[in-house]
N, CA, C and O atoms as CSV, one atom per row, in Angstrom:
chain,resi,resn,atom,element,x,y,z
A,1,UNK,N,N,123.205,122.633,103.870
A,1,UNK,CA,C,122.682,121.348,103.412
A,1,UNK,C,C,121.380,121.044,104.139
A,1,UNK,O,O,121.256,120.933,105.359
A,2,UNK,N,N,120.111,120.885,102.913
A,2,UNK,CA,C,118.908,120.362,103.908
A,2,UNK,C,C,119.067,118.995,104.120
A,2,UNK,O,O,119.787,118.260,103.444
A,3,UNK,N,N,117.970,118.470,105.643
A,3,UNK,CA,C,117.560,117.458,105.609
A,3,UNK,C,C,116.468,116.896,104.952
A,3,UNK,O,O,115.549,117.622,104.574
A,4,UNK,N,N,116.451,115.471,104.734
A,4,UNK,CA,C,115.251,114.763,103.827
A,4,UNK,C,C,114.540,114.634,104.881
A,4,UNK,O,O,114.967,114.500,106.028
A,5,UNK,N,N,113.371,114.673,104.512
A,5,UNK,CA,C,112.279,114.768,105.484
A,5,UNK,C,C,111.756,112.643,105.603
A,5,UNK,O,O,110.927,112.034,106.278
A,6,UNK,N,N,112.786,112.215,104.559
A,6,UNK,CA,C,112.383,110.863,104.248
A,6,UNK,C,C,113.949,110.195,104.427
A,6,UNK,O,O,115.055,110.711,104.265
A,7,UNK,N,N,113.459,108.525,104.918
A,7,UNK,CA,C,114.370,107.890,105.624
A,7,UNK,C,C,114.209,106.257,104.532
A,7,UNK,O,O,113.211,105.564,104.334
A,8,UNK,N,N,116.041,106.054,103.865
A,8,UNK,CA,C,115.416,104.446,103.537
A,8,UNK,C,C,115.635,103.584,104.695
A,8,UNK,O,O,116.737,103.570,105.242
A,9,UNK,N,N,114.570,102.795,105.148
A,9,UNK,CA,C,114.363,101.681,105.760
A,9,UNK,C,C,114.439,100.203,104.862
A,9,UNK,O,O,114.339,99.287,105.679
A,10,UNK,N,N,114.575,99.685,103.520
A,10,UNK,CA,C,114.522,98.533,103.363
A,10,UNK,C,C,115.199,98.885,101.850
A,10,UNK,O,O,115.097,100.043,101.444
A,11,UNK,N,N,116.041,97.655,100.841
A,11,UNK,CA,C,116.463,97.403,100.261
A,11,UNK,C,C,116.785,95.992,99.795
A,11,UNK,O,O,117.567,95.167,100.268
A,12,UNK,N,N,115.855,95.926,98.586
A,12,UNK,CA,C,116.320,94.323,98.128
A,12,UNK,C,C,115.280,93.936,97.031
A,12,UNK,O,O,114.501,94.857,96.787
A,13,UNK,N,N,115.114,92.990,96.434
A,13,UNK,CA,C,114.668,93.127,95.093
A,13,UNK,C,C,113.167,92.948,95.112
A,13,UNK,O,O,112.358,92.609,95.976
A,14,UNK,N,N,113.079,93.382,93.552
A,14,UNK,CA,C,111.467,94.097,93.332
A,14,UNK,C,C,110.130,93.019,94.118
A,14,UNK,O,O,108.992,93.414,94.374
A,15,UNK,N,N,110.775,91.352,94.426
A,15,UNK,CA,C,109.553,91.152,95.077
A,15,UNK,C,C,109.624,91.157,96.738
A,15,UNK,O,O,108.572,90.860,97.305
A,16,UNK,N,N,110.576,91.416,97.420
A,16,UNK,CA,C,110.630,91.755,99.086
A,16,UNK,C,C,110.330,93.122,99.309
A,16,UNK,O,O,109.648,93.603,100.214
A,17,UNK,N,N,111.130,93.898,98.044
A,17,UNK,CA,C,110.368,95.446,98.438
A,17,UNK,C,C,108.513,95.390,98.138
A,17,UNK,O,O,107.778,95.752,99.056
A,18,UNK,N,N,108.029,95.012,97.074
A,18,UNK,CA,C,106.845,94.643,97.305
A,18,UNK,C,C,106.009,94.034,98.262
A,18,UNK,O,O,104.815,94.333,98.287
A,19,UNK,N,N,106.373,93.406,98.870
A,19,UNK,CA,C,106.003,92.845,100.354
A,19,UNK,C,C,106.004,93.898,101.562
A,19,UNK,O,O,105.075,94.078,102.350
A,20,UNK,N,N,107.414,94.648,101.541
A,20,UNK,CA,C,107.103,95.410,102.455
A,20,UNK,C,C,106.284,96.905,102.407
A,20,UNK,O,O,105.927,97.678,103.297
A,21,UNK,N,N,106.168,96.925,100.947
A,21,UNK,CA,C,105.357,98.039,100.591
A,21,UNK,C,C,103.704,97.555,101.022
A,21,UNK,O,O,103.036,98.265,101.775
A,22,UNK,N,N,103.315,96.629,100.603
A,22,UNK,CA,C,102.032,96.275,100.954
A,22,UNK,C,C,101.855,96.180,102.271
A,22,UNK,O,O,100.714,96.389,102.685
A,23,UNK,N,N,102.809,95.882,103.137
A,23,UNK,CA,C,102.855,96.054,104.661
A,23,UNK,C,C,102.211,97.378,104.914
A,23,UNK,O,O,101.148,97.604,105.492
A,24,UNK,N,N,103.294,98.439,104.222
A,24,UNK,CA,C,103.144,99.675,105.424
A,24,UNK,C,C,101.805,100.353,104.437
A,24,UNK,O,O,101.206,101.349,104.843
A,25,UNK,N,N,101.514,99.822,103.394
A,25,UNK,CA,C,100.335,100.590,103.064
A,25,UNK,C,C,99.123,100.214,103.799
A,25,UNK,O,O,98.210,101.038,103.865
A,26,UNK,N,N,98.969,98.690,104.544
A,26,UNK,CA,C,98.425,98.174,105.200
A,26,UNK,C,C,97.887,99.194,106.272
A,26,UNK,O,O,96.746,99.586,106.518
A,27,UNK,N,N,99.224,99.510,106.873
A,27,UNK,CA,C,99.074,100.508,107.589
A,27,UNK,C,C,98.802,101.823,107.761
A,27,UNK,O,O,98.536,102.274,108.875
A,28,UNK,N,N,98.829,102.334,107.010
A,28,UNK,CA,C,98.624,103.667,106.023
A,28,UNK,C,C,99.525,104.290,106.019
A,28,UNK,O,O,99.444,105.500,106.233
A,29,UNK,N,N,100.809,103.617,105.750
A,29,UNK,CA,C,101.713,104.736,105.309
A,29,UNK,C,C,102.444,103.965,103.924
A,29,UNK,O,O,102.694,102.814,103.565
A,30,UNK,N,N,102.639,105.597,103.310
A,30,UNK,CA,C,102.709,105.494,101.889
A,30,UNK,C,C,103.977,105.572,101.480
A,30,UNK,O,O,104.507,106.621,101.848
A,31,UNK,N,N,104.967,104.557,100.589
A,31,UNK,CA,C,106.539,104.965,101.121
A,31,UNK,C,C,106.763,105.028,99.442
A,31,UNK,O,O,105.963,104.734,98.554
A,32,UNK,N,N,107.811,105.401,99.367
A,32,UNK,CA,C,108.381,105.910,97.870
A,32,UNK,C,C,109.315,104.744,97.789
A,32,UNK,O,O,109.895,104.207,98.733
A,33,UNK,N,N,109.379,104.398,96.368
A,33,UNK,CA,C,110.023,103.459,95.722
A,33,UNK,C,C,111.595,103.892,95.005
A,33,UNK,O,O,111.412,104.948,94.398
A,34,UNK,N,N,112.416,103.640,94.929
A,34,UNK,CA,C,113.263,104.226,94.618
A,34,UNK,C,C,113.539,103.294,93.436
A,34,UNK,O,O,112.778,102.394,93.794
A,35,UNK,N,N,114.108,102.808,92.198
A,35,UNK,CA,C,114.806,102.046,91.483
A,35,UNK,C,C,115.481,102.708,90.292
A,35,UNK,O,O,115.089,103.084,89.187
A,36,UNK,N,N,117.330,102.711,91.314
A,36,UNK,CA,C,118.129,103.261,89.813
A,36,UNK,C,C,117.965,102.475,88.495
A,36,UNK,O,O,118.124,103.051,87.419
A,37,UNK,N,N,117.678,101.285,88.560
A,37,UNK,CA,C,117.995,100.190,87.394
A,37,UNK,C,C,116.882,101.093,86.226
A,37,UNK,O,O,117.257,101.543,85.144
A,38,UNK,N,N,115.768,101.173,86.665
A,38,UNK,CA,C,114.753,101.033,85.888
A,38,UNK,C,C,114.992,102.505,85.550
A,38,UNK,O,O,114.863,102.825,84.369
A,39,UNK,N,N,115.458,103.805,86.801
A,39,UNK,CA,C,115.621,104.834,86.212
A,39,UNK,C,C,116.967,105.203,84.753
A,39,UNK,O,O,116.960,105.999,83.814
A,40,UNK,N,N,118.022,104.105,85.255
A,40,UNK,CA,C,119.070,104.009,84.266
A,40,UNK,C,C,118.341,103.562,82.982
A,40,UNK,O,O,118.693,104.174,81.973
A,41,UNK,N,N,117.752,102.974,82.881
A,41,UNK,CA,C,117.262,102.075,81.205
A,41,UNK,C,C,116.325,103.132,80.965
A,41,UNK,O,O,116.460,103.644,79.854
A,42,UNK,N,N,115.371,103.632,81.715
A,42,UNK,CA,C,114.405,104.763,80.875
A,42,UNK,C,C,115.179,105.855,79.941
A,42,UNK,O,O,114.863,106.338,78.854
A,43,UNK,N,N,116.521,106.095,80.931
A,43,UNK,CA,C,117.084,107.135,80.472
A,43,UNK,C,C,118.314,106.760,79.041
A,43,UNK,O,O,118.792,107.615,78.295
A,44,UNK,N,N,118.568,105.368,78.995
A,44,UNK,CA,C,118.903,105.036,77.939
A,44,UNK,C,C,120.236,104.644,78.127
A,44,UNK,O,O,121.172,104.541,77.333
A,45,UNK,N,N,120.120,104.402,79.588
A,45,UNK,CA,C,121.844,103.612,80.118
A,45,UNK,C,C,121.329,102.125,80.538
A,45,UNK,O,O,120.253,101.740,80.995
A,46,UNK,N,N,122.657,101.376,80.163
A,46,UNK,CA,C,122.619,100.400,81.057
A,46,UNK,C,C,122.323,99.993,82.371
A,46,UNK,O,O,122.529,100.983,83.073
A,47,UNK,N,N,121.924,98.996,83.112
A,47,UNK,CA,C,122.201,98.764,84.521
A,47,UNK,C,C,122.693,97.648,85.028
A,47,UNK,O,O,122.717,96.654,84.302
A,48,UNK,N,N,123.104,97.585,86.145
A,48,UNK,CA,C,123.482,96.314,86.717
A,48,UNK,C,C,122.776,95.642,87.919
A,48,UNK,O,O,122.895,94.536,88.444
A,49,UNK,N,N,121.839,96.941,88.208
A,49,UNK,CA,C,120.946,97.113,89.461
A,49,UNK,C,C,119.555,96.437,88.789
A,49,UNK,O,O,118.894,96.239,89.808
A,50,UNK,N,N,118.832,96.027,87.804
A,50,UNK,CA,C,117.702,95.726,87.258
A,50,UNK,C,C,117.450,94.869,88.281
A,50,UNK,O,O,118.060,93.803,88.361
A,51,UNK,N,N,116.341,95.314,89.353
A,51,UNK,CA,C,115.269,94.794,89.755
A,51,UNK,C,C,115.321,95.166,91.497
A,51,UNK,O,O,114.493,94.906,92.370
A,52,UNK,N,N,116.378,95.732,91.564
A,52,UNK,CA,C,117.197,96.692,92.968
A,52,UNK,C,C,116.228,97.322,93.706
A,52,UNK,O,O,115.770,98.172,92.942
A,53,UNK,N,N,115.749,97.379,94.586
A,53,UNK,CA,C,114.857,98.904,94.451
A,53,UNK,C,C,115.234,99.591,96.246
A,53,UNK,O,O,116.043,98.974,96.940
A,54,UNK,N,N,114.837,100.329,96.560
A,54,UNK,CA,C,114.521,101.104,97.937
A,54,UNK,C,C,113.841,101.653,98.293
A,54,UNK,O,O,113.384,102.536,97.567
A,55,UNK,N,N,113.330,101.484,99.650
A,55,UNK,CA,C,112.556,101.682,100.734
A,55,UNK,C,C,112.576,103.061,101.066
A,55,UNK,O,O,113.636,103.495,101.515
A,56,UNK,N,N,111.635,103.822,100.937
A,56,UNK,CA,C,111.858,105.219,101.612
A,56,UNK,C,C,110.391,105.427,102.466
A,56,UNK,O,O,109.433,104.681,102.263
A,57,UNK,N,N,110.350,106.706,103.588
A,57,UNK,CA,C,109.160,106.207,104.355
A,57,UNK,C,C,109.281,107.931,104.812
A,57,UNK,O,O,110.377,108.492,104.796
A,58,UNK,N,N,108.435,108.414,105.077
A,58,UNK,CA,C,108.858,109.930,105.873
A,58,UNK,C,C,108.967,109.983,107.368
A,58,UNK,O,O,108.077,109.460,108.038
A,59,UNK,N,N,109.777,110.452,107.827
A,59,UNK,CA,C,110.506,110.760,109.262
A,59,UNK,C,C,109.246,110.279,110.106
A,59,UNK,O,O,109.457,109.352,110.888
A,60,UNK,N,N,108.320,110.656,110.059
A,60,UNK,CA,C,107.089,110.945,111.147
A,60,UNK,C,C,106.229,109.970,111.330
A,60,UNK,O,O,105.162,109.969,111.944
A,61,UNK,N,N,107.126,108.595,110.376
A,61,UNK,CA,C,106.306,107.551,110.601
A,61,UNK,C,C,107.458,106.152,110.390
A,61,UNK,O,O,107.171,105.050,109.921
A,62,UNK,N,N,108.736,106.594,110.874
A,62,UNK,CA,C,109.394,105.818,110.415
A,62,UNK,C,C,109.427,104.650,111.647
A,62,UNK,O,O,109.797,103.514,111.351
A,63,UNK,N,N,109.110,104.904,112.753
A,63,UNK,CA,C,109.047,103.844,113.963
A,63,UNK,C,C,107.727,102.751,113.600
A,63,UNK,O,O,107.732,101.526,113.722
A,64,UNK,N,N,106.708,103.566,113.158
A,64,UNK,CA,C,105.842,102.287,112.493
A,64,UNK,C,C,106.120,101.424,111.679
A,64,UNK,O,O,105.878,100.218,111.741
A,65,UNK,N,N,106.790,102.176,110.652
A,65,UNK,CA,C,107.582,101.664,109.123
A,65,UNK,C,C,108.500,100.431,109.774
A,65,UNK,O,O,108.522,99.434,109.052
A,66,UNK,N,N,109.029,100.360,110.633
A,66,UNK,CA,C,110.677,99.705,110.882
A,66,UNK,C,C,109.459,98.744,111.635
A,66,UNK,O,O,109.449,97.680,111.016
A,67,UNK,N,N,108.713,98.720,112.431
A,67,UNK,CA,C,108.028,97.632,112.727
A,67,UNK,C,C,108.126,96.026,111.503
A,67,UNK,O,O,108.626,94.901,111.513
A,68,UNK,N,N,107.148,97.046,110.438
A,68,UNK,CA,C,106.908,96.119,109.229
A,68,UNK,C,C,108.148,95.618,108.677
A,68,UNK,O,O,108.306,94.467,108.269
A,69,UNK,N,N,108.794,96.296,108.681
A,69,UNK,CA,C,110.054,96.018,107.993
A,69,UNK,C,C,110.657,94.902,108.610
A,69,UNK,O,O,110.837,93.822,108.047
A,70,UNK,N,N,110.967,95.173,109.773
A,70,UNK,CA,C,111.277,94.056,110.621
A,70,UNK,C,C,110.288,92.510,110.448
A,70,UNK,O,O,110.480,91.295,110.410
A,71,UNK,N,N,109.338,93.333,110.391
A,71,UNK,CA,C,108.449,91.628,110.798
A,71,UNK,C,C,108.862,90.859,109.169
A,71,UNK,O,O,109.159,89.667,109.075
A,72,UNK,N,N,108.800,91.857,107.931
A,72,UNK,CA,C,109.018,90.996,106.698
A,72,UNK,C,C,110.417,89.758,106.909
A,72,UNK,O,O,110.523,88.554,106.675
A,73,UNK,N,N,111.473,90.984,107.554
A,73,UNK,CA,C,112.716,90.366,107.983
A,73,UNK,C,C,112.919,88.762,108.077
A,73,UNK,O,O,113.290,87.830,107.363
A,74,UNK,N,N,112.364,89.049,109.638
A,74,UNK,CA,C,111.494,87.413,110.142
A,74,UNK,C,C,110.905,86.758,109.690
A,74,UNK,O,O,110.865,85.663,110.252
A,75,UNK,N,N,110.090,86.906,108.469
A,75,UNK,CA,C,109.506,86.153,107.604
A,75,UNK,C,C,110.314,85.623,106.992
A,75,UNK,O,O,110.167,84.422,106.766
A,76,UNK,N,N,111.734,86.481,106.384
A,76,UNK,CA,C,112.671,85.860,105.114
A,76,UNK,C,C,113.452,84.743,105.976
A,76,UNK,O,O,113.858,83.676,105.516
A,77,UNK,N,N,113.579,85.149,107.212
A,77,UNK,CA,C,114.709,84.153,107.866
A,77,UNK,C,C,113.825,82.692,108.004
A,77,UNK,O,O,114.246,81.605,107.609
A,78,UNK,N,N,112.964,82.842,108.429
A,78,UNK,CA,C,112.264,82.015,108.833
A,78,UNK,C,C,111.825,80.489,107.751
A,78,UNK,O,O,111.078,79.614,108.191
């Protein structure tokens, strides 16, 4: 079994993952979007997940990544 060279750090809907995406691009790192919902309906299934998405970031930058992530955090609580 390989390892993913990529780690999810954040999960939650399409406008907090947007937030934290603009974070780490801020920073220059570029993270992959994950969304079963939208992949289920392209493919011609239902979902229950519509608007779900996940955070993915690669290994070698994931201590920067979890910074942002965190700080969005604090923003939501706040």
């Amino acid at each position: 079994m390989s390892e993913s060279e990529y780690t999810k750090v954040f999960e939650s809907n399409f406008i907090m993952v947007t937030r934290v995406k603009a974070g780490l691009e801020n920073i220059g790192i570029t993270p992959i979007i994950k969304d079963q919902g939208e992949s289920q309906r392209l493919g011609g299934q239902g979902s229950i997940n519509n608007g779900w998405q996940e955070v993915f970031v690669n290994n070698d930058e994931l201590e920067k990544a979890m910074q942002v992530v965190n700080q969005v955090k604090a923003e939501m609580e706040a």
